[in-house]
C-alpha positions as CSV (number, residue, x, y, z in Angstrom):
1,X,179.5,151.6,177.0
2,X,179.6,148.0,179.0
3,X,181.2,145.3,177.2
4,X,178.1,142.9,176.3
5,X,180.2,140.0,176.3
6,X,181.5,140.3,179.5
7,X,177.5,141.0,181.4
8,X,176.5,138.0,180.0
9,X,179.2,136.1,180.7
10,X,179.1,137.4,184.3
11,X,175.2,136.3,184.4
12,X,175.7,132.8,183.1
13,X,178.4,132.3,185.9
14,X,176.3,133.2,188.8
15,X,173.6,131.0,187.9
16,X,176.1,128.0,187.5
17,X,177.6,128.8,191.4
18,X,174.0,128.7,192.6
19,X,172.7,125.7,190.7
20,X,171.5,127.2,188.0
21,X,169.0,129.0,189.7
22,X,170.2,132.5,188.6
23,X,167.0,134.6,188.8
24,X,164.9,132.2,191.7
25,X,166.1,131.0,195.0
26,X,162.8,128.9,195.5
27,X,162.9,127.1,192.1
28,X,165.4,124.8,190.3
29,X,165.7,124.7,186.4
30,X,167.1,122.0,184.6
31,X,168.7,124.3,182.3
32,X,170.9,127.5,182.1
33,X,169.2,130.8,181.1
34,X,169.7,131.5,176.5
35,X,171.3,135.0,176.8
36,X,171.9,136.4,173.3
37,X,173.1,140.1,172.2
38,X,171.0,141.8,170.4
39,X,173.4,141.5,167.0
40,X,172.2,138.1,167.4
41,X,168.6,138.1,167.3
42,X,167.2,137.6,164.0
43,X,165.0,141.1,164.4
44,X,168.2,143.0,165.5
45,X,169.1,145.2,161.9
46,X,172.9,147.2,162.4
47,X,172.5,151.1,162.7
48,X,174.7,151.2,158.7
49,X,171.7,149.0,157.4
50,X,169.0,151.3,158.5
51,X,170.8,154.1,157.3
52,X,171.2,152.5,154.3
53,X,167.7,151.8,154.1
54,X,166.6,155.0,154.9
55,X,168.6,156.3,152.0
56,X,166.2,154.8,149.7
57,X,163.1,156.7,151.5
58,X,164.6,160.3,150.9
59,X,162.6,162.5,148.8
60,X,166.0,162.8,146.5
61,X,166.4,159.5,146.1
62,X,163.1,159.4,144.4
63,X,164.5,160.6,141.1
64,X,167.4,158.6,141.1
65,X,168.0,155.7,139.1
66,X,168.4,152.3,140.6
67,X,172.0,152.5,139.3
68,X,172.2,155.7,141.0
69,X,170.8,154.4,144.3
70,X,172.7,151.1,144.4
71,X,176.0,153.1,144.2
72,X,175.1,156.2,146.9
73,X,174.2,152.9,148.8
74,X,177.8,151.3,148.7
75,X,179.7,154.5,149.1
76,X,177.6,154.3,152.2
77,X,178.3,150.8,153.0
78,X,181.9,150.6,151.3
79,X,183.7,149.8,154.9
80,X,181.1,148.2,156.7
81,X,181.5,144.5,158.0
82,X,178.7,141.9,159.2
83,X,178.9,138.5,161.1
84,X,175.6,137.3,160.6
85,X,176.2,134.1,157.6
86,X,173.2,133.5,155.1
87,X,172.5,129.7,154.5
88,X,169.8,130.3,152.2
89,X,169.9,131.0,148.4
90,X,169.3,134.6,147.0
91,X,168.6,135.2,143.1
92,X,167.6,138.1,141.3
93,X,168.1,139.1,137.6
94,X,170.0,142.7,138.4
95,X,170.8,142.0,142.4
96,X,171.5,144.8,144.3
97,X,171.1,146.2,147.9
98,X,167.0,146.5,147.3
99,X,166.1,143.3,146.4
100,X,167.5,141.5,149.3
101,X,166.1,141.0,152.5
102,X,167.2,142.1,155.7
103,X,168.6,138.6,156.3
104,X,170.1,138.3,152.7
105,X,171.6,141.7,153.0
106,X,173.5,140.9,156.7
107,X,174.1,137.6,154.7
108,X,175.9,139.1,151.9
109,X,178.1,141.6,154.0
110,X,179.2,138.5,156.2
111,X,180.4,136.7,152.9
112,X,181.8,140.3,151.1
113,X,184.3,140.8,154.6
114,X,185.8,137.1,153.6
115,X,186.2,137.6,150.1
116,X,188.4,141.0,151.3
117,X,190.1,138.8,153.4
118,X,191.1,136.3,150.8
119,X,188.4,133.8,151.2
120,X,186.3,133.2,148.1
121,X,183.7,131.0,148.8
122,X,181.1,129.6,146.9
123,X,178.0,131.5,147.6
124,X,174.8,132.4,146.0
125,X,175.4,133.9,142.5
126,X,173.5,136.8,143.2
127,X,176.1,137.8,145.4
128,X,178.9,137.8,143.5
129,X,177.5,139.6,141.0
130,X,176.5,142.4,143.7
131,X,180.3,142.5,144.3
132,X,181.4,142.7,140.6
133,X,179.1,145.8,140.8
134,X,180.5,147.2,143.9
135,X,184.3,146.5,142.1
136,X,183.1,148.0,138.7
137,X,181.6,151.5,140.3
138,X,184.5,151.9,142.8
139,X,183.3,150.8,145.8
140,X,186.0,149.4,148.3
141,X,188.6,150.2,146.0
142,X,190.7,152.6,144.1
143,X,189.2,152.8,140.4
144,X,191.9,152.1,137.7
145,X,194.4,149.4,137.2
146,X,194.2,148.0,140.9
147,X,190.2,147.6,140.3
148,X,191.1,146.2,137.2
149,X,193.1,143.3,138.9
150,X,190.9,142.7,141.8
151,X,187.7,142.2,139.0
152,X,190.1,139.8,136.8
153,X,191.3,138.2,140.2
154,X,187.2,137.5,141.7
155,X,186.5,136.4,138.6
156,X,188.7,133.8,137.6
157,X,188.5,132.6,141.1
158,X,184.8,132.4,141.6
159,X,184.4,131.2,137.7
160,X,184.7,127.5,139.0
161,X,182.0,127.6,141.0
162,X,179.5,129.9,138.5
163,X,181.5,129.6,134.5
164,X,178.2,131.3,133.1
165,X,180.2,134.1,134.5
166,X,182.8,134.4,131.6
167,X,180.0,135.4,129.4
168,X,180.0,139.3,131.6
169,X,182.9,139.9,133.0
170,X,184.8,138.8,129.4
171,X,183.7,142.3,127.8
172,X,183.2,144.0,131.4
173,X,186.9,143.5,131.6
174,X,187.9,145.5,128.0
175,X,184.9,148.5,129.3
176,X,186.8,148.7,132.3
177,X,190.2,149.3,130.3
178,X,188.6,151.2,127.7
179,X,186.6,153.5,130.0
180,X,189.9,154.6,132.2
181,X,192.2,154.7,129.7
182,X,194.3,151.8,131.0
183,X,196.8,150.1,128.6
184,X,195.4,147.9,125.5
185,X,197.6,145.1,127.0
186,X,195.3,144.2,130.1
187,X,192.2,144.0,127.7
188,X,193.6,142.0,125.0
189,X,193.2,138.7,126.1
190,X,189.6,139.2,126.5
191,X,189.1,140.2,122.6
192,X,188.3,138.7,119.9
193,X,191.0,140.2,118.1
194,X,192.4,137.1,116.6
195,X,188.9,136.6,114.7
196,X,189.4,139.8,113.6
197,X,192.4,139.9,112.6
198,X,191.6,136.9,110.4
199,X,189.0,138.6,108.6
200,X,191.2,141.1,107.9
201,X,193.5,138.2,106.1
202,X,190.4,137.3,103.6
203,X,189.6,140.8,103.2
204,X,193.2,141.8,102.1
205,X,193.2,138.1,99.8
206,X,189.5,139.5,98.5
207,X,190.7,142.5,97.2
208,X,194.1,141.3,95.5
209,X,191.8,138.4,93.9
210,X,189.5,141.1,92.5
211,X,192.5,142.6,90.8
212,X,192.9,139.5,88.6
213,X,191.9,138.8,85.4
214,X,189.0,137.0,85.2
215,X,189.7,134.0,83.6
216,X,193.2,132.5,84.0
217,X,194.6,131.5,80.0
218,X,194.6,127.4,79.6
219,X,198.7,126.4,80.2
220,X,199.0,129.1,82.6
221,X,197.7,127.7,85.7
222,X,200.1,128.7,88.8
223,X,199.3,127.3,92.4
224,X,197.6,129.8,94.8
225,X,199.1,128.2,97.9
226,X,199.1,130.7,100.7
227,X,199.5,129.4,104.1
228,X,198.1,132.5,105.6
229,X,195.2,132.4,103.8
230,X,194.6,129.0,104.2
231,X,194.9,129.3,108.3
232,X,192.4,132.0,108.4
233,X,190.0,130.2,106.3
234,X,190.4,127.3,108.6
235,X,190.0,129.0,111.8
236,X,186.9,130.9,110.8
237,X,185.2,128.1,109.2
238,X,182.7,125.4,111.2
239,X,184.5,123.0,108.7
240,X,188.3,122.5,109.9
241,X,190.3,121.3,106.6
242,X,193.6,121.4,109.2
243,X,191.8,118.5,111.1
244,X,190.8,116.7,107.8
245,X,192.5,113.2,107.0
246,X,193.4,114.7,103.5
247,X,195.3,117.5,105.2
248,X,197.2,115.0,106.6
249,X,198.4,113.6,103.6
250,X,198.2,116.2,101.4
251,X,198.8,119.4,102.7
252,X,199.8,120.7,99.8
253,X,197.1,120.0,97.5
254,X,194.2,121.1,99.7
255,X,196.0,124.3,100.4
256,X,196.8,125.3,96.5
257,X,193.0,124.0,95.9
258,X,191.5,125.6,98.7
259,X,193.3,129.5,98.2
260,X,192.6,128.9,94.6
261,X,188.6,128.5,94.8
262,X,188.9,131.1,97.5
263,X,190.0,133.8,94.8
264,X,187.4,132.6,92.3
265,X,185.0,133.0,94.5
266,X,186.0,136.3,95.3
267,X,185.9,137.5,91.9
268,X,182.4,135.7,91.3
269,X,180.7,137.6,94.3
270,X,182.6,140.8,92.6
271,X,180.9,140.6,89.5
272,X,177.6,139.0,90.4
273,X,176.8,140.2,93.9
274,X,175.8,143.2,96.1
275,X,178.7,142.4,98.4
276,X,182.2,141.0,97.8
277,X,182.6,137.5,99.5
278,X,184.6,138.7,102.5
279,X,181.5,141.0,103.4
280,X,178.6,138.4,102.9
281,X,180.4,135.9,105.3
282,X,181.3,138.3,108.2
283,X,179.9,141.6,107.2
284,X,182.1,145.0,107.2
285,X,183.9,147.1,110.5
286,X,181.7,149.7,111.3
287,X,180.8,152.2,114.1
288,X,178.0,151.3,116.3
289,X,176.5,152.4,120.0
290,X,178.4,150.8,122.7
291,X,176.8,150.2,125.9
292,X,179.8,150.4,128.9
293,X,179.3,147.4,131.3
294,X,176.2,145.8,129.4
295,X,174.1,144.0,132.4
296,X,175.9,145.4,135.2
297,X,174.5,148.0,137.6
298,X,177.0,150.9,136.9
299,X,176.4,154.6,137.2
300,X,179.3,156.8,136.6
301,X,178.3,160.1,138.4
302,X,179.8,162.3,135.5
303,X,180.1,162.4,132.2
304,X,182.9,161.1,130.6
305,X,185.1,163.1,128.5
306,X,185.0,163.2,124.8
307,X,187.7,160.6,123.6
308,X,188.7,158.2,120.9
309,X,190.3,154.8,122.3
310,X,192.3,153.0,119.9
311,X,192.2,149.4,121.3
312,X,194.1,147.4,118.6
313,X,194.1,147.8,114.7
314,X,190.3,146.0,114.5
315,X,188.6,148.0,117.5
316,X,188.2,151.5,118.3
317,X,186.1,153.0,121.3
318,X,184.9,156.6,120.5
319,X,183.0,159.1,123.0
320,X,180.9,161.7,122.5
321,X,178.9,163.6,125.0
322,X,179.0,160.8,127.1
323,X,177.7,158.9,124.0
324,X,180.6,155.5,123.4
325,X,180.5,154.1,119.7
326,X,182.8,151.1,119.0
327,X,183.9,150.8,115.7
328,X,185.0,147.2,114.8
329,X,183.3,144.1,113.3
330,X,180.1,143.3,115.2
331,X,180.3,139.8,113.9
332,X,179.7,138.6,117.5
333,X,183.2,136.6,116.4
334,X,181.7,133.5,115.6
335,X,182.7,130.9,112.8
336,X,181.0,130.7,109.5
337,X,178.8,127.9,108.5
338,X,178.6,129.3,105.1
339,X,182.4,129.2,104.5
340,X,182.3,125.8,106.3
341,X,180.0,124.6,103.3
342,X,182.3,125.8,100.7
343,X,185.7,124.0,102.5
344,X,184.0,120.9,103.2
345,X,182.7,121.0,99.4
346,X,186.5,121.4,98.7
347,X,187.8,118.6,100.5
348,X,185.0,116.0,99.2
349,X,185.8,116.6,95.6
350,X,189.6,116.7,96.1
351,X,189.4,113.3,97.7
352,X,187.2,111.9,94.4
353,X,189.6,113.3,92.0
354,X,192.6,112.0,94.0
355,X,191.1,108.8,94.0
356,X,191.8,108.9,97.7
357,X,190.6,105.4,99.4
358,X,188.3,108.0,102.1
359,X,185.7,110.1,100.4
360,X,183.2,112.2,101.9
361,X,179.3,112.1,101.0
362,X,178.5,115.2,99.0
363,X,176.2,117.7,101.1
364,X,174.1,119.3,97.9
365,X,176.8,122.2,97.4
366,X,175.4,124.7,94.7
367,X,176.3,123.9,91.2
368,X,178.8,127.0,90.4
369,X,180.4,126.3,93.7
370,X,181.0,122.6,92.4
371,X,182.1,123.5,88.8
372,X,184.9,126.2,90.4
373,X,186.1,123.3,92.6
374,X,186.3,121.2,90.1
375,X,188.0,123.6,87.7
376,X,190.5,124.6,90.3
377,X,191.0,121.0,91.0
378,X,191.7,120.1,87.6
379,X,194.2,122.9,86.9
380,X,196.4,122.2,90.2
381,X,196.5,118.5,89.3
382,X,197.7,119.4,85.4
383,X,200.4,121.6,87.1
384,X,201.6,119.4,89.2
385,X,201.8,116.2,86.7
386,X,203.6,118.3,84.5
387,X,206.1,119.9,87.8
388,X,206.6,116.2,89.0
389,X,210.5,115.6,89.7
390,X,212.1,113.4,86.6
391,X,212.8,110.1,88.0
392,X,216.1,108.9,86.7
393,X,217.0,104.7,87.0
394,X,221.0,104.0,86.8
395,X,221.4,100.5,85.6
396,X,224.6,99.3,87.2
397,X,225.3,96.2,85.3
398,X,225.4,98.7,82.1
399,X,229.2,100.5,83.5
400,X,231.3,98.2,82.6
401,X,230.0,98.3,79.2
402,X,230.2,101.7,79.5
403,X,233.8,101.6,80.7
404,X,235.0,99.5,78.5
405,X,233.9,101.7,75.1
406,X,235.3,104.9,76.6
407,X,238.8,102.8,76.8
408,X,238.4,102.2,73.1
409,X,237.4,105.5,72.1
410,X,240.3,106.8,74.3
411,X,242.8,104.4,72.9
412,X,241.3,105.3,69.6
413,X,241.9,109.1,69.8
414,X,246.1,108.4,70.9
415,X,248.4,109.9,68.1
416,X,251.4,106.8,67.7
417,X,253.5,108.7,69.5
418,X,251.3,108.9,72.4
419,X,250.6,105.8,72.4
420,X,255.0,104.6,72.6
421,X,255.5,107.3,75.2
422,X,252.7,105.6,77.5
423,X,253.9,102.3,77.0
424,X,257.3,102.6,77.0
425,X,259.1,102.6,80.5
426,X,260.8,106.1,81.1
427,X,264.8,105.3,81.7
428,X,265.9,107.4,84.5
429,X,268.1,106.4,87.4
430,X,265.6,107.7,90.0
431,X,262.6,106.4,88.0
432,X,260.3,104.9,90.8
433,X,258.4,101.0,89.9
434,X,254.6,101.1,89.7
435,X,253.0,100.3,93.1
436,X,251.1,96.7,92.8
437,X,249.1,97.2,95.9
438,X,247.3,100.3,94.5
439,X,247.3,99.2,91.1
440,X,249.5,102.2,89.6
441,X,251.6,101.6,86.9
442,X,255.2,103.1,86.7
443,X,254.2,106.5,85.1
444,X,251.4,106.8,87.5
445,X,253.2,106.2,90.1
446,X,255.8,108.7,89.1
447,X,253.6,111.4,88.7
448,X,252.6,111.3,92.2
449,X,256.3,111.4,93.4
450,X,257.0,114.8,91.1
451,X,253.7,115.7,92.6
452,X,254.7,115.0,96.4
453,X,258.0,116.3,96.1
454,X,257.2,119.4,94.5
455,X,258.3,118.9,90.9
456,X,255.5,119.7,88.0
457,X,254.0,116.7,86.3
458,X,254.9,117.2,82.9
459,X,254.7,113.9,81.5
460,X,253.2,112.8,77.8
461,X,249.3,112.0,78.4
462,X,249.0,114.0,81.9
463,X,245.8,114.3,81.3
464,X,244.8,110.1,81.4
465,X,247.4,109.4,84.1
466,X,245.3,112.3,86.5
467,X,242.1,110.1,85.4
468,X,243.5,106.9,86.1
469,X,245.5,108.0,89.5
470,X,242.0,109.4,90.8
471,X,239.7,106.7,90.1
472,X,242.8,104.4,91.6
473,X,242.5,106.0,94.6
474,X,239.3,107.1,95.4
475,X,238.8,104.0,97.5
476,X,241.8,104.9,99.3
477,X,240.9,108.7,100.5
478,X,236.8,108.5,99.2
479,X,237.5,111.9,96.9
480,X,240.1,112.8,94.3
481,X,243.5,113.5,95.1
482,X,244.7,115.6,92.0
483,X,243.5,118.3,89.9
484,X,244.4,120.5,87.3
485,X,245.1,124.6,88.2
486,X,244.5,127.7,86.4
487,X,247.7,127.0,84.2
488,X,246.3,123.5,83.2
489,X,248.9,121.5,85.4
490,X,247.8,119.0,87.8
491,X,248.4,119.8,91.2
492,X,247.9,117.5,94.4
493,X,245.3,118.2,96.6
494,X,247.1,119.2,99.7
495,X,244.5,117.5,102.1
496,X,246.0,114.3,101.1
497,X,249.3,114.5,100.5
498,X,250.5,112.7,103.7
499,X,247.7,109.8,103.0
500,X,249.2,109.5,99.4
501,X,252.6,109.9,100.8
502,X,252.0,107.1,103.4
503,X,250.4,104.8,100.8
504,X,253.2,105.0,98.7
505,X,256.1,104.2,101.0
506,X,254.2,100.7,101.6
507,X,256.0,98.3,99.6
């Protein structure tokens, strides 16, 4: 076949050597001959596109599905690349091959051989979507984990131009893992599972509550504080009590208070209700149909094999006969308004019985609701005035005082002899003087030199010389430097023997 290019090429530079007068010699144009190919005219349509269309017109592809058609179409388009750029805007509610124009559709392939290059540009929504399809069913790549990252990969590129996005390809995402059998770790940051698994926090807290007595004896009130607890209440409430300006100064009131009503509730809906309390605020995990890939065009061919798909412990996948089930909440994962009554109801009457200088205008709560808040509130507050920490005052001026009739009551419990043997000098040759500067007297001192040089201290009235030599000399090593061991002797603490020893050779 001739190259195009090269014919017209060839054309346009005859008629420049003659003047531009390419196809007359008698008559002079003032401009060069418009030679297009025939790709470029706007009737031209590729051979792959009337195939394509002509797929649709078979008498087989009458009893298809549009699913079914879209995908034959893309198997049949899957490598096929255009270069004819759409500037106009394409929208459809389920987009695929059909609903575009011929223009749209040479549009769409121009844009779909850039994104497989690497260039995501912002384009009509429509079009994406097409390609999400094309991703999802297969088309243009190997179905599994490397699908799975160029779907994740499109999307979070192409979200900043179209975030209505997230709201498909979010739960497309865990169908894709789900429906291949790829590891629970690609889908779980696209479930709700910490929702869930808060739930599952009040619904374990629900049933321990209902094991209670139901009425707690007056005098034996003990807090219910349990952080958990109280962080799944807060995150599945409308009312955030971790954000409230009471939570910031009393954390610990609002969270005993707050677990405390919880269980009375719970034993209220027990006795007086249909369903427990866990169960009226986020109903209870249950199987129900599952549709794979909700709002995407997706036809799988075959049916998939019977299977059950544990997810994570809130969500299981079953199938059968082609039939998927998922058995989980259904709560849609949204925070409760009802339970954001009942914590903002706790946190206003706290505040008024803490006399705290912000209250909060009551919002109508219903009366029982208000007289467990209140009971719960009185309880924690009697516990806690009667757990408060004992505040002892030492009044200084008072020691000496205090000093001075423990000397007398010491003095007053010496036998005579004692008292001769203390103040009478010992007369030995070796006997050491009392050392002024520390403010020990001769025995004292003496005591400490037996003690330093390894003799036992076995002086009359050991016991008031170790007294009086420690609370000497605390200021000197900040501790005391002698103590008694198991056979009743004092001993010097080795850890200051060469401070003691210095201090004494200081005359």
């Amino acid at each position: 076949m001739p190259d195009v290019d090269a014919i017209i090429e060839q054309i346009l530079a005859a008629s420049r050597a003659k003047g531009g007068r390419a196809l007359s010699s008698e008559r002079t144009y003032a401009d060069e001959p418009i030679l297009l190919r025939g790709s470029q005219l706007g009737s031209y349509l590729p051979e792959p596109i009337r195939e394509m269309r002509a797929l649709a017109r078979r008498p087989e592809a009458r009893a298809w599905s549009d699913a079914r058609l879209f995908v034959e179409q893309a198997r049949l388009m899957a490598d096929y690349v255009d270069d004819r750029p759409y500037e106009g805007e394409f929208k459809s509610y389920f987009p695929t091959y059909e609903t575009m124009d011929n223009r749209q559709l040479r549009g769409y392939f121009t844009w779909r051989a850039r994104v497989r290059s690497g260039e995501v540009a912002q384009t009509s929504a429509s079009f994406a979507y097409v390609y999400l399809y094309e991703l999802l069913n297969g088309i243009g790549v190997e179905p599994g984990e490397q699908a799975f990252r160029e779907i994740e990969a499109f999307w979070q590129t192409y979200r900043a131009f179209e975030p209505a996005m997230d709201r498909y390809v979010r739960p497309w995402l865990v169908d894709y893992v789900v429906y291949h059998d790829l590891p629970p770790e690609l889908a779980r940051p696209y479930l709700n599972t910490a929702h869930d698994r808060a739930v599952g926090v009040l619904s374990r807290a629900d049933a321990e509550a209902r094991m209670q007595p139901k009425a707690r004896r007056r005098g034996a009130y003990k807090p219910a504080a349990n952080p958990e607890l109280f962080g799944a209440l807060d995150s599945l409430s409308t009312y955030r009590l971790s954000e409230s300006r009471l939570f910031q100064d009393e954390p610990d009131s609002l969270t005993a208070v707050t677990c405390g009503v919880f269980a009375q509730l719970a034993r209220y809906y027990h006795g007086s209700r249909a369903q427990g309390l866990t169960e009226s605020l986020f109903g209870t995990r249950h199987p129900m149909p599952h549709l794979m890939f909700a709002s995407a065009v997706f036809y799988p061919g075959t049916r998939h094999a019977d299977t059950v798909y544990e997810l994570d412990d809130t969500c299981r996948y079953l199938c059968r006969n082609g039939i998927w089930t998922c058995d989980a909440l259904h709560d849609g994962g949204a925070r409760s308004a009802k339970l954001g009554q009942i914590l903002h109801a706790i946190d206003q009457r706290l505040r008024t019985a803490l006399g705290y200088p912000h209250p909060l205008k009551e919002r109508g709560d219903p009366k029982y609701l208000a007289r467990m808040i209140d009971r719960e509130i009185q309880g924690y507050l009697e516990w806690r005035a009667a757990h408060a920490p004992r505040r002892i005052e030492i009044d200084l001026s008072k020691l000496d005082g205090i000093r001075s009739t423990a000397a007398e009551t010491r003095e007053a419990l010496l036998v005579d002899e004692e008292r001769e043997e203390i103040a009478a000098p010992v007369e030995s040759p070796s006997e050491p003087e009392g050392h002024e500067a520390l403010g020990l007297t001769a025995a004292e001192s003496a005591l400490l030199r037996d003690l330093l040089d390894g003799r036992p201290g076995t002086a009359s009235g050991v016991d008031l010389l170790v007294d009086a030599i420690n609370e000497k000399l605390f200021d000197l090593v900040g501790d005391t430097v002698l103590e008694f061991d198991e056979t009743g002797s004092p001993a010097l603490i080795a850890d200051y023997a060469d401070d003691v020893r210095e201090a004494l050779a200081q005359k």
